[in-house]
C-alpha positions as CSV (number, residue, x, y, z in Angstrom):
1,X,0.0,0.0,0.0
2,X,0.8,3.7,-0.7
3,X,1.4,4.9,2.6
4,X,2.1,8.5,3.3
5,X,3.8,10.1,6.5
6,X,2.1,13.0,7.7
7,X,3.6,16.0,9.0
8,X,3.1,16.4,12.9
9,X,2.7,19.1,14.8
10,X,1.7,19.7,18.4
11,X,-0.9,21.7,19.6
12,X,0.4,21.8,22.7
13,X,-0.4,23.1,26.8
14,X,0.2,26.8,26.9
15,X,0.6,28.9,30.1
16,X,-0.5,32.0,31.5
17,X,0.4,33.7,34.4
18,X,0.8,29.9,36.0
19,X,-2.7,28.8,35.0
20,X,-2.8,25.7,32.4
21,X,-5.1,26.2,29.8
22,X,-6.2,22.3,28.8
23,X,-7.8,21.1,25.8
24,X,-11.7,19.9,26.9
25,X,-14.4,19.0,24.3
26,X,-17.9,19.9,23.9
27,X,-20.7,17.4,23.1
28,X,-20.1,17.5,19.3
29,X,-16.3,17.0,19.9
30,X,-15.1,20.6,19.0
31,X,-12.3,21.5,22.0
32,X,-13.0,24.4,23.8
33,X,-10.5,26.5,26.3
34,X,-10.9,26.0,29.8
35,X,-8.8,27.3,32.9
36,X,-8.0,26.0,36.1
37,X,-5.6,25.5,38.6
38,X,-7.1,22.0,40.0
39,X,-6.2,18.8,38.0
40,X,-8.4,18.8,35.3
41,X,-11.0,15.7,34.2
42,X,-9.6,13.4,31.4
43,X,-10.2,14.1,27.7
44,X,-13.4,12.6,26.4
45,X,-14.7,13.3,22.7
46,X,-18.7,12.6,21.2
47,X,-18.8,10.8,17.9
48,X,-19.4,13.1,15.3
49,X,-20.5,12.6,10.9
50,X,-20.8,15.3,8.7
51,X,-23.6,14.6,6.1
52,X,-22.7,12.7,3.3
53,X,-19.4,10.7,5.4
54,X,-18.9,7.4,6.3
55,X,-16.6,6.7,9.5
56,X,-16.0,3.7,10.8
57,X,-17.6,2.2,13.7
58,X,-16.3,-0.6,17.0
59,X,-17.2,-3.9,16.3
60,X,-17.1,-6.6,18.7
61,X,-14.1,-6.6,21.7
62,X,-11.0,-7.6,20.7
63,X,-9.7,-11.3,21.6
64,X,-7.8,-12.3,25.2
65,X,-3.9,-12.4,24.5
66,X,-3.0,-15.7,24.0
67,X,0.3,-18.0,25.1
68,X,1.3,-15.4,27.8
69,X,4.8,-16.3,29.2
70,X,6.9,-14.6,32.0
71,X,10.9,-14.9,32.5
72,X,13.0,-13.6,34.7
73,X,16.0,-11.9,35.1
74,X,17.7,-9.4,37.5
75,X,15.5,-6.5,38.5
76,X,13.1,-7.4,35.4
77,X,10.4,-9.6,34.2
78,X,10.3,-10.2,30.5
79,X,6.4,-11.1,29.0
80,X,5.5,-12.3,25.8
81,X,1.9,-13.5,24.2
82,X,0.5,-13.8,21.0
83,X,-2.3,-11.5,19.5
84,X,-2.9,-9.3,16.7
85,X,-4.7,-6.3,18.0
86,X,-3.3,-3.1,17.5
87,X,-2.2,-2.2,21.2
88,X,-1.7,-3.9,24.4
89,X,-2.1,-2.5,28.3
90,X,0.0,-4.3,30.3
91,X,-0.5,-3.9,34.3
92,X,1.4,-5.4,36.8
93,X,2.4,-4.8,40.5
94,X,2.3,-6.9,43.9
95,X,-0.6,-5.8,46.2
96,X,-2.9,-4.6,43.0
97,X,-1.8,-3.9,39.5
98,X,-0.5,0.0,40.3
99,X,1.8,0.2,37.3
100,X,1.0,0.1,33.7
101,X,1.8,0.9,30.0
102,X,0.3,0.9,26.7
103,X,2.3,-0.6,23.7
104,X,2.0,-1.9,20.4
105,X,4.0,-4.8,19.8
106,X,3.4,-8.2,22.0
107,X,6.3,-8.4,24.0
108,X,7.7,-6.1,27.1
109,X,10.3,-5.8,29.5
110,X,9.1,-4.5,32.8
111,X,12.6,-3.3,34.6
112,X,13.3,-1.7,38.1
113,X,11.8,-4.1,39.9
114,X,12.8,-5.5,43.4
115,X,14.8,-9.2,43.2
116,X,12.8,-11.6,44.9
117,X,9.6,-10.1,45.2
118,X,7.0,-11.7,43.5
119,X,4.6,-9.6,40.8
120,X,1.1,-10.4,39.1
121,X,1.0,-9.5,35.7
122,X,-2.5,-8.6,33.4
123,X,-2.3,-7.7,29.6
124,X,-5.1,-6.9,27.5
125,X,-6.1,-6.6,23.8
126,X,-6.6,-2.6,22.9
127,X,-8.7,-2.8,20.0
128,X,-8.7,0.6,17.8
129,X,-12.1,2.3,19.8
130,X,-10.3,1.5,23.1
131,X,-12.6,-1.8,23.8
132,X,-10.6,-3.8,26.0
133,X,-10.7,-7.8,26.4
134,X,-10.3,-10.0,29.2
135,X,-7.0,-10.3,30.7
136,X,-4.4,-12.7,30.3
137,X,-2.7,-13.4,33.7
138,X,0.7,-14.4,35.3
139,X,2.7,-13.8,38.1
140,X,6.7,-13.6,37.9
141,X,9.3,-13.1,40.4
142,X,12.6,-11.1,39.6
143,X,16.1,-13.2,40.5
144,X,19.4,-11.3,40.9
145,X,21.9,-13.8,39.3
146,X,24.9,-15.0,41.0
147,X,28.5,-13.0,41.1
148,X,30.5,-13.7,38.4
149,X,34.5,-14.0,39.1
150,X,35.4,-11.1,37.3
151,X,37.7,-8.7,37.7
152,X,35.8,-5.7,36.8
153,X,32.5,-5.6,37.0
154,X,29.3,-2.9,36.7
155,X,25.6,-3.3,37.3
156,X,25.2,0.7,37.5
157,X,22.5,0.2,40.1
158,X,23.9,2.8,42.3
159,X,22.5,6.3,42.3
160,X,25.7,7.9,40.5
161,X,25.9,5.9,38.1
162,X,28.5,6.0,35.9
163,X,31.1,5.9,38.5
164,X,33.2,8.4,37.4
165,X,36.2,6.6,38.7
166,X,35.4,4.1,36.4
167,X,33.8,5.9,33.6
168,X,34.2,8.0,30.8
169,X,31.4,9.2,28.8
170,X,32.6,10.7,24.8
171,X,30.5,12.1,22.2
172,X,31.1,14.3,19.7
173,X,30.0,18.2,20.5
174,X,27.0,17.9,23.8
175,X,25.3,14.7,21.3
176,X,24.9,12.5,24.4
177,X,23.8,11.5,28.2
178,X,24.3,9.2,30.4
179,X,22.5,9.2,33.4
180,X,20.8,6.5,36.2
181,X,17.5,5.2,35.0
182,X,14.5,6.2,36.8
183,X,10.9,4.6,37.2
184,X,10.8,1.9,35.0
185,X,14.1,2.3,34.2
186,X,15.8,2.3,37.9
187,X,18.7,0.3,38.6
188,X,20.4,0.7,34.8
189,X,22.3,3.4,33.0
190,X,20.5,5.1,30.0
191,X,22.5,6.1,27.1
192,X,20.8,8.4,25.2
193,X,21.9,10.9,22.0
194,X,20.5,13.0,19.5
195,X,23.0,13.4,17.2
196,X,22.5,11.1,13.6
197,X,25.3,8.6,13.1
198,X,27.2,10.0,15.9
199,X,28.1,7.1,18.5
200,X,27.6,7.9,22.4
201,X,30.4,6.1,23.7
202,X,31.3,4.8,27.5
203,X,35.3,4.6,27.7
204,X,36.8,2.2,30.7
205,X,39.0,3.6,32.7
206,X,40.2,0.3,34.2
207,X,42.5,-1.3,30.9
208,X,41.7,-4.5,29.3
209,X,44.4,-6.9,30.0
210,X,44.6,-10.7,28.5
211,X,45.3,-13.7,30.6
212,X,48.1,-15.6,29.7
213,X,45.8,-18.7,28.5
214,X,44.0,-20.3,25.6
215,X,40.8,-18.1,26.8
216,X,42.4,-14.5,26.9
217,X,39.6,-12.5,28.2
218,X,36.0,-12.0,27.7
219,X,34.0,-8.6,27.6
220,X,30.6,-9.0,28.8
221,X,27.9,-6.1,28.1
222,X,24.3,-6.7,28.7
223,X,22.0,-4.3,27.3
224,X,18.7,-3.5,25.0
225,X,18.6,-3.8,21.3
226,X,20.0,-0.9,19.0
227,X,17.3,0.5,17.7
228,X,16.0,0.8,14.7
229,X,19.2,0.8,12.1
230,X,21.4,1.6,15.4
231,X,24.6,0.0,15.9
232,X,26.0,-1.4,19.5
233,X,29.7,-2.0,19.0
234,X,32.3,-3.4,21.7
235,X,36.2,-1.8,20.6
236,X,39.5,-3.0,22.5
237,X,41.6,-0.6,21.2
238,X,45.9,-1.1,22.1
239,X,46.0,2.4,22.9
240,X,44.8,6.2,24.8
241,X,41.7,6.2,22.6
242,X,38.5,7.8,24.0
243,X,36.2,7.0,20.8
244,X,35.8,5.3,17.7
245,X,33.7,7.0,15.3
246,X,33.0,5.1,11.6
247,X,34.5,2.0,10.0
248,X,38.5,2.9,10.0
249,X,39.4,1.2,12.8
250,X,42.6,2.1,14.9
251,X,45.6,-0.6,14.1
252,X,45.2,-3.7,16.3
253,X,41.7,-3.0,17.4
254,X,38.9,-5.3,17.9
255,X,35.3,-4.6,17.4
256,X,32.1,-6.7,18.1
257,X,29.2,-5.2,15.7
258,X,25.7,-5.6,16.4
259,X,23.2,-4.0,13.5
260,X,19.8,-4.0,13.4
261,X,18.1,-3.3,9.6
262,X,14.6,-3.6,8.8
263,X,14.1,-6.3,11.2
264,X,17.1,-8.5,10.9
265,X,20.2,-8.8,12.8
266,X,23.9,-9.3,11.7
267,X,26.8,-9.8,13.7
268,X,30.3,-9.1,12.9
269,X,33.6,-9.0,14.7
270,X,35.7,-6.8,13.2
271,X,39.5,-5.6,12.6
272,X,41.3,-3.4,10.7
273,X,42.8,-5.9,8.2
274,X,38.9,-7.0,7.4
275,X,38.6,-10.8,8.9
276,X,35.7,-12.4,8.3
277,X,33.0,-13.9,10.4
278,X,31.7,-17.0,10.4
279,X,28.3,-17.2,11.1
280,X,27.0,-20.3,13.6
281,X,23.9,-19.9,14.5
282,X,21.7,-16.5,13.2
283,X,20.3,-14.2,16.0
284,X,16.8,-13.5,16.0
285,X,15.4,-10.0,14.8
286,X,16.2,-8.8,18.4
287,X,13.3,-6.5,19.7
288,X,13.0,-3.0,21.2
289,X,13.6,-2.9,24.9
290,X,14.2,-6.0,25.5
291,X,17.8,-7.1,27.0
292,X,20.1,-9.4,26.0
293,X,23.6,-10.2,27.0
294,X,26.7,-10.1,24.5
295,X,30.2,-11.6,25.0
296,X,33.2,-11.2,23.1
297,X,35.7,-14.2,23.9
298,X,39.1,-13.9,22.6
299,X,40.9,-16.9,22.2
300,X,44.2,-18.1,21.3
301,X,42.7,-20.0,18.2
302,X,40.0,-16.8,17.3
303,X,37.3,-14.9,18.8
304,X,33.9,-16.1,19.1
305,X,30.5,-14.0,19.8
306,X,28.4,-15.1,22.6
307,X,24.7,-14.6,22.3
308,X,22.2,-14.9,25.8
309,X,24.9,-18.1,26.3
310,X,25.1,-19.3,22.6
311,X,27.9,-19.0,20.5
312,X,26.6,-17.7,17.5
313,X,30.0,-16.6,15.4
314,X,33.2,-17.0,15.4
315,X,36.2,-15.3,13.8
316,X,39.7,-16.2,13.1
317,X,40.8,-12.6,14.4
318,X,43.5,-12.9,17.5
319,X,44.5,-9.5,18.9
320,X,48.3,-8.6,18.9
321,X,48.3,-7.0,22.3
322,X,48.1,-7.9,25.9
323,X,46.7,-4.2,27.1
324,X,44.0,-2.1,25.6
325,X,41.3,0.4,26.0
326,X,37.7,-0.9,26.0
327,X,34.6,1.4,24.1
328,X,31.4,0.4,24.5
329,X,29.3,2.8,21.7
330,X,25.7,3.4,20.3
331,X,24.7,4.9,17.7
332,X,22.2,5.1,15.2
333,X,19.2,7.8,14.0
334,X,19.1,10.6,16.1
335,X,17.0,9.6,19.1
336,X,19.2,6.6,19.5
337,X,19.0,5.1,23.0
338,X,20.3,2.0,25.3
339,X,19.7,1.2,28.7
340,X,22.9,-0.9,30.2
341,X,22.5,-3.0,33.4
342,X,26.1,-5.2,33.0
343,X,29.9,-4.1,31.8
344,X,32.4,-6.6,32.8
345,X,36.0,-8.0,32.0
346,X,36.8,-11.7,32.1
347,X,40.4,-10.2,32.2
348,X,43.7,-10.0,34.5
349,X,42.6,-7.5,37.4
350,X,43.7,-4.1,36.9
351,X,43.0,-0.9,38.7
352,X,41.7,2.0,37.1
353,X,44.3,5.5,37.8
354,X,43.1,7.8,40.8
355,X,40.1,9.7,39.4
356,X,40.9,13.9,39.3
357,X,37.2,15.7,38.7
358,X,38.9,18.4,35.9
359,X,37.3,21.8,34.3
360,X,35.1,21.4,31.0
361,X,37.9,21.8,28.0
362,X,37.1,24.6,25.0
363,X,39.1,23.9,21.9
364,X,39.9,26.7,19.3
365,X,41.8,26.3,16.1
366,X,44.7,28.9,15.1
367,X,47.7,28.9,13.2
368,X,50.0,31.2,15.8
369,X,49.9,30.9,19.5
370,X,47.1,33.3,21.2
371,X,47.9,35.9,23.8
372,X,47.6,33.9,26.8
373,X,44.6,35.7,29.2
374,X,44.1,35.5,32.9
375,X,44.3,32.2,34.3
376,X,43.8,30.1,37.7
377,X,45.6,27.1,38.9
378,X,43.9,23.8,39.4
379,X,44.8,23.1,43.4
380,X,46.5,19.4,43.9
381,X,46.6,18.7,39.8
382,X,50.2,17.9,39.0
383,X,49.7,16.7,35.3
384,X,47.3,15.9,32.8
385,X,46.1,13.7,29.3
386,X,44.3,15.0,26.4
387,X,42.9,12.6,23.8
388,X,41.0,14.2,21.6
389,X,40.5,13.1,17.6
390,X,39.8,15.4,14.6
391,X,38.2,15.6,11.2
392,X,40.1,17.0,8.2
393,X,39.8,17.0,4.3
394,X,43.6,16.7,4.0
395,X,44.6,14.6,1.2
396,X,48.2,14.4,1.8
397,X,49.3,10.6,2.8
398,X,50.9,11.5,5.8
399,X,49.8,13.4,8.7
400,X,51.5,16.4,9.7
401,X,53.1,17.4,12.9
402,X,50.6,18.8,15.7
403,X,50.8,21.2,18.8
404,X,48.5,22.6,20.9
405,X,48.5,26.1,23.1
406,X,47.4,26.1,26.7
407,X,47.8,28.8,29.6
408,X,50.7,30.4,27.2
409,X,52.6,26.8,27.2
410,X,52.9,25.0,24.3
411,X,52.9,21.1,24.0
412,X,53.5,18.6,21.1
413,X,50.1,16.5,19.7
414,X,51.2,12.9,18.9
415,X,49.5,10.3,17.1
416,X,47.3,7.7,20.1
417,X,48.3,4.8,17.8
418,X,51.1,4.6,15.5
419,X,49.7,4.0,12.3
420,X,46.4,5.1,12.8
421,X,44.7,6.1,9.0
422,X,45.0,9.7,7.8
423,X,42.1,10.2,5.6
424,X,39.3,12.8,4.8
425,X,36.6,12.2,6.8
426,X,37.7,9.8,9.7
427,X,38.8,10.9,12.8
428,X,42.2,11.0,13.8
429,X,43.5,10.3,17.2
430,X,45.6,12.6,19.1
431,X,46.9,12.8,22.5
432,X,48.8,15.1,24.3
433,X,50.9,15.0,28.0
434,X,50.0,18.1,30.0
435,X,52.3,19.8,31.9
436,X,50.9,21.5,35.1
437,X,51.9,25.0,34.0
438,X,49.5,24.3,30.9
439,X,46.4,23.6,33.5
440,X,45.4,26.8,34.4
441,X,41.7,27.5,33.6
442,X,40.3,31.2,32.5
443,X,37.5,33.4,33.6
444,X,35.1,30.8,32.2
445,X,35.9,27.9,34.1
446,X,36.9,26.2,30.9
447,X,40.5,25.2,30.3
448,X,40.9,26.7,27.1
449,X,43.4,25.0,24.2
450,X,44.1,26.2,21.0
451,X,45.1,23.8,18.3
452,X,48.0,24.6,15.9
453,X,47.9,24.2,12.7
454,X,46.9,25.5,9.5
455,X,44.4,22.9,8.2
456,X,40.8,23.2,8.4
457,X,40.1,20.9,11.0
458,X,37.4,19.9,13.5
459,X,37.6,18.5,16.8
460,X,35.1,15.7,17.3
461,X,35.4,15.0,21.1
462,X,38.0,16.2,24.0
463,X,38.7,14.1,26.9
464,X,41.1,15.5,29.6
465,X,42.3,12.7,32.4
466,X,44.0,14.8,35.0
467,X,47.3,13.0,37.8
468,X,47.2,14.6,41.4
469,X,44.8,14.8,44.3
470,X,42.3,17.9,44.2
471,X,41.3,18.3,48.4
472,X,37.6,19.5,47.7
473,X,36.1,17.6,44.7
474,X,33.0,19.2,43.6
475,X,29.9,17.3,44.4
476,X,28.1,15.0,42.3
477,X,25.8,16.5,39.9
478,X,22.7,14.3,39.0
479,X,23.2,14.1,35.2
480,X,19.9,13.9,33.2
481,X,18.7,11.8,30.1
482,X,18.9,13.9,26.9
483,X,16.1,12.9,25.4
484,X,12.6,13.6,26.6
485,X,10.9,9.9,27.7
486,X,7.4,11.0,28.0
487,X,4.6,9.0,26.2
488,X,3.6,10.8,22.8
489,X,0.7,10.0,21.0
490,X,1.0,7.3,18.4
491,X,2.0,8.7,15.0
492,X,-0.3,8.9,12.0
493,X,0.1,7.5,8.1
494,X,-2.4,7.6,5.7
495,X,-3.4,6.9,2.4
496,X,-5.6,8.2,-0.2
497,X,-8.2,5.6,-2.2
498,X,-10.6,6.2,-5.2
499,X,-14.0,5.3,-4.6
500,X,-13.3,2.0,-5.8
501,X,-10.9,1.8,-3.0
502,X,-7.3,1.5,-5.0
503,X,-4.7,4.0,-4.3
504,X,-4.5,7.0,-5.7
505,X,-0.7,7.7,-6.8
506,X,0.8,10.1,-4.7
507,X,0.4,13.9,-6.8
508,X,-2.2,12.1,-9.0
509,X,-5.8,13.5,-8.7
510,X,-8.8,12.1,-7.4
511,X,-12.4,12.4,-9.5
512,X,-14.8,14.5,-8.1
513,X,-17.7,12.0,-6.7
514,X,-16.1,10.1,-3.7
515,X,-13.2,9.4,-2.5
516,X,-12.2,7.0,0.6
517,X,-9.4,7.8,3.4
518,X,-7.3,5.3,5.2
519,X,-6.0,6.4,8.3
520,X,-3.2,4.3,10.6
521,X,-2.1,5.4,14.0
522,X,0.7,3.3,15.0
523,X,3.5,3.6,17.6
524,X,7.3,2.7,18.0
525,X,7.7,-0.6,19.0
526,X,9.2,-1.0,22.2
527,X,8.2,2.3,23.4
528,X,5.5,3.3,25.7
529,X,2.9,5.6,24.4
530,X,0.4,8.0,25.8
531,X,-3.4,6.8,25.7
532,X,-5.6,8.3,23.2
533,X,-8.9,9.9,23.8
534,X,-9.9,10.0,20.0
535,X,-9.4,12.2,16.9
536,X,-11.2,14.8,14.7
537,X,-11.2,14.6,10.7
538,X,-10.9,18.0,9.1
539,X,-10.9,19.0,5.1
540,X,-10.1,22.6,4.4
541,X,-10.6,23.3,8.1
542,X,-13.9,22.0,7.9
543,X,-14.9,19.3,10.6
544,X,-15.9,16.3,8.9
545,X,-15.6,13.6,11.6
546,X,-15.1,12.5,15.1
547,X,-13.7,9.5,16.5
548,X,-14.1,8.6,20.0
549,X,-11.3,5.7,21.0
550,X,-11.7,5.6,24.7
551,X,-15.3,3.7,25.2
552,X,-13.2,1.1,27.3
553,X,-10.5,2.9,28.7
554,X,-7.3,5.1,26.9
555,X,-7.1,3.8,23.1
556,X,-3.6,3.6,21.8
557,X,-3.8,2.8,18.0
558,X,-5.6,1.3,15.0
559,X,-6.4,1.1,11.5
560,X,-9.5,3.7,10.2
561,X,-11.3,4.0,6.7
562,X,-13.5,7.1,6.1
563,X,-15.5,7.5,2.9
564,X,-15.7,11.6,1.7
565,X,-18.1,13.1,-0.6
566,X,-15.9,15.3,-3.3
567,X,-18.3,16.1,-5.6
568,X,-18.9,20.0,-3.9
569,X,-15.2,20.5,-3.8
570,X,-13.3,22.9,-6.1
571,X,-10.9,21.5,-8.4
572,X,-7.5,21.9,-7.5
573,X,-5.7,20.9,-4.3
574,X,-7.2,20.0,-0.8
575,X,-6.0,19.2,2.5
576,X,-6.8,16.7,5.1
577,X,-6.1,17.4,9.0
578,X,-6.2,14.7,11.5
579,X,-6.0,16.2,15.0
580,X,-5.2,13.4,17.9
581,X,-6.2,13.9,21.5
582,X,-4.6,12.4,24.7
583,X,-7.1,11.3,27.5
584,X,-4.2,13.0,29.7
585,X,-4.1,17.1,29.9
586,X,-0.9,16.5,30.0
587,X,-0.2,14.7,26.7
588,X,0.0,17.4,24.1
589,X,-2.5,16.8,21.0
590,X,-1.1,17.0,18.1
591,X,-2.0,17.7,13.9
592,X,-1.6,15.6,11.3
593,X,-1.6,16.7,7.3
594,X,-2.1,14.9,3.9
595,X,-2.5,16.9,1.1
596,X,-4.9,15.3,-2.4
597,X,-6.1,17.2,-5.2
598,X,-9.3,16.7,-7.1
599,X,-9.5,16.4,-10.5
600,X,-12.6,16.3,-12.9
């Protein structure tokens, strides 16, 4: 089918002078303004038909959710059915069922739960008019699994997390967060970026070192599924490399690839001279918010991929160091985000260097050395590291020599890897020793460093690891997710039909007479979305329909078909609006367009 995105835009909750003006409905389904400062009643629309339209109408309640299954893991309860209704509310708790969430696809992962404590589970078929059916039911209990000997290893259940001590977080520019979950996330660390094709990477401080055995060393991650095209990739790189950004890979590295594309997943492990992987057993299309755990085994003989406890590829690669640097990135659309509850090394026990809290770093790019400006000591630092890697359309075959300019002092740039690739468009690794006359921060609070050199360059990332003892560290500062995680409305496609119901092409014209609308409201999968009270139908700005999709609690999505009269309309081209309304005052309605034309 011809399906065609429509544009969205929210309406949205607008204040004044601290009052909340909320989006109400009168009997024929037109909203109204209304002011108040109490919490206002839920959303409820009136089925409305302008003469001469069709709209479509509930039929019988959906079917219960067959096949229901509950497993358990750490914190979590993973459930599973089968159905084919357009949405799902799933409830659960331990007295009564006081959590909840409404979701598309059959399949959830309910996390932040208490190990040990047993839950009751309900989920019920959402038909498109918000008719529920009877509930499946379960019960689960979360188990914390046993402690693993290794010798570094992370939960980020702690209310910090990332341990900065352990923990570095890179991104290009301000494209990522990470932060403690909370809710329904508690007891992991959410990733989250906005930046497209940029990774959001978590750098170990603590360094990956083999054992001297056939098994070198395994690293463990346990996390969600990329999302949709996203990538998760594990790097042990031999070197002071903060992030990996593209497919030229630093010499010597390692690199587990996990893709997800239009529903299938590949696996890849991956080094610089290209080995291939051999492929033992294919992973399923892995599914939006749900966890699994991935394990990259290095052996004397090759590496092998370990998927939930299966090996599923192997790969003659064998790395060619006994220390590295371990990366654990995501990237992927913009919007791309990860929840981690496990990090760990199968490796020889190593201890991370003393953690220094340093000043935000500004980079600037000259070709002579500025005019140093006032500047402050950093108490108890006695030395420094800068990595940072950089972007350039030089086409020579070498790179050139680098310095850098700091407090006045300047210091030499070498290469993080000998041998690294030099080519337009990848990022080059850098690093740079500090002395402590170069520390000296300015009125800002930034340290300030100017790069020398004249090439256009860019800086994609700085990461400054300071030596010393500072006597007051700073207190901990909550970080927060980037990315907004409140419920939206489901999103709207549609598609426009001839009155004998086939597809009209998109910019082709439709005959006066009738003409038929399909109208699908669908939502992420994996993502929790906001209920839906129902949704008006406008052509020109003129109401032509209401839907109610509430009759049996929030509606979440569904499949529509309106029949139009065209035969009053003016040649030429038209518009259809489709306006959506939560059953929350807080969810933000918002407008959908989809543009036809009439013909004769």
């Amino acid at each position: 089918m011809d399906r065609r995105r429509i544009a969205l835009i929210a309406a949205g909750v607008v204040l004044f002078g601290g009052v909340i003006a909320v989006l109400r409905t009168t009997g024929v389904g037109d909203p109204i303004t209304a002011t108040s400062v109490s919490a206002p009643p839920p959303t409820s629309l009136e089925p409305y038909a302008a003469e001469g339209v069709l709209v479509p109408t509930a039929g019988p309640p959906p079917e219960q959710p067959r096949g229901l299954t509950v497993s358990s893991g750490p914190r979590r309860l993973q459930l599973r059915w089968t159905g084919d209704a357009p949405g799902y509310e799933v409830r659960w708790g331990t007295d009564r069922l006081d959590h909840g969430r409404l979701i598309t696809q059959p399949v959830i992962q309910i996390d932040g739960l208490k190990d040990e404590q047993a839950y009751v589970v309900e989920v019920y078929a959402v038909d498109a008019f918000g008719q529920r059916s009877a509930p499946a039911k379960s019960s689960g209990t979360p188990h914390g699994l046993p402690a693993d000997d290794y010798a570094l290893e992370d939960r980020f259940d702690q209310s910090d997390a990332p341990d900065p001590t352990r923990w570095r977080l890179v991104s290009r520019g301000n494209c990522a967060r990470a932060a403690p979950g909370q809710d329904e996330d508690g007891r992991r660390l959410v990733l989250t970026s906005n930046c497209a094709a940029a990774p959001a990477t978590l750098r170990s401080r603590t360094p990956f070192v083999l054992h001297d055995a056939d098994e070198l060393g395994r690293f463990v991650v346990e996390t969600d599924a990329p999302g949709a095209d996203g990538e998760l990739m594990l790097d042990l790189v031999p070197g002071p490399v903060s992030l990996v950004s593209g497919d030229a890979l630093p010499p010597d590295t390692v690199r587990l690839r996990v893709a997800t594309s239009a529903g299938t997943t590949s696996v890849q492990v991956v080094v610089p001279a290209g080995t291939p992987t051999s492929t033992v057993r294919a992973v399923p299309a892995l599914e939006t918010g749900i966890s699994h755990r991935w394990e990259l085994v290095l052996r004397r003989d090759g590496a092998r991929v370990v998927f939930d406890g299966d090996v599923v590829a192997t790969s003659p690669a064998v790395p060619g160091w006994r220390e590295a640097t371990a990366l654990v990135s995501v990237s992927g659309p913009t919007g791309q985000r990860a929840a981690v509850s496990l990090i760990a090394f199968d490796a020889v026990e190593a201890a991370a260097p003393a953690w220094v809290p340093g000043p935000p770093v500004a980079v600037a790019v000259a070709v002579s050395t500025p005019p140093p400006g006032p500047v402050e000591s950093l108490p108890g630092v006695t030395g420094g590291q800068l990595r940072m890697a950089l972007l350039h359309s030089d086409t020579s075959p070498e790179a050139p020599s680098f310095s850098l300019s700091a407090a006045g002092v300047v210091v030499p740039l070498r290469p993080a890897l000998a041998g690294a690739p030099w080519r337009p468009g990848v990022a080059y690794p850098l690093v740079a020793d500090l002395p402590v006359e170069a520390l000296r921060i300015g009125a800002a609070g930034n340290l300030v460093v100017t790069l020398l050199t004249g090439l256009r360059v860019q800086a994609t990332h700085v990461d400054l690891e300071l030596t010393g003892s500072v006597p007051d560290p700073p207190p901990f500062t909550r970080p927060m997710p980037l990315l907004d995680q409140e419920p939206e409305l489901a999103r709207a496609s549609g598609t426009v039909l001839d009155a004998s119901g086939r597809t009209v092409p998109e910019g082709a014209a439709v005959q006066r007479g009738r003409m038929v609308f399909d109208l699908e409201l669908e939502g992420q999968p994996g993502v929790a979305l906001a209920g839906l009270a129902g949704f008006s139908v406008r052509v020109d700005d003129e109401r032509v329909a209401v839907v109610p999709t509430a009759s049996g609690g929030p509606g979440i999505a569904g499949r529509y078909r309106f029949a139009l009269n065209t035969g009053e309309m003016s040649l030429g081209p038209h518009m259809i609006e489709v306006r959506m309304f939560g059953t929350s005052a807080e969810t933000s309605p918002t407008s959908a367009y989809i543009p036809f034309f009439v013909g004769r």
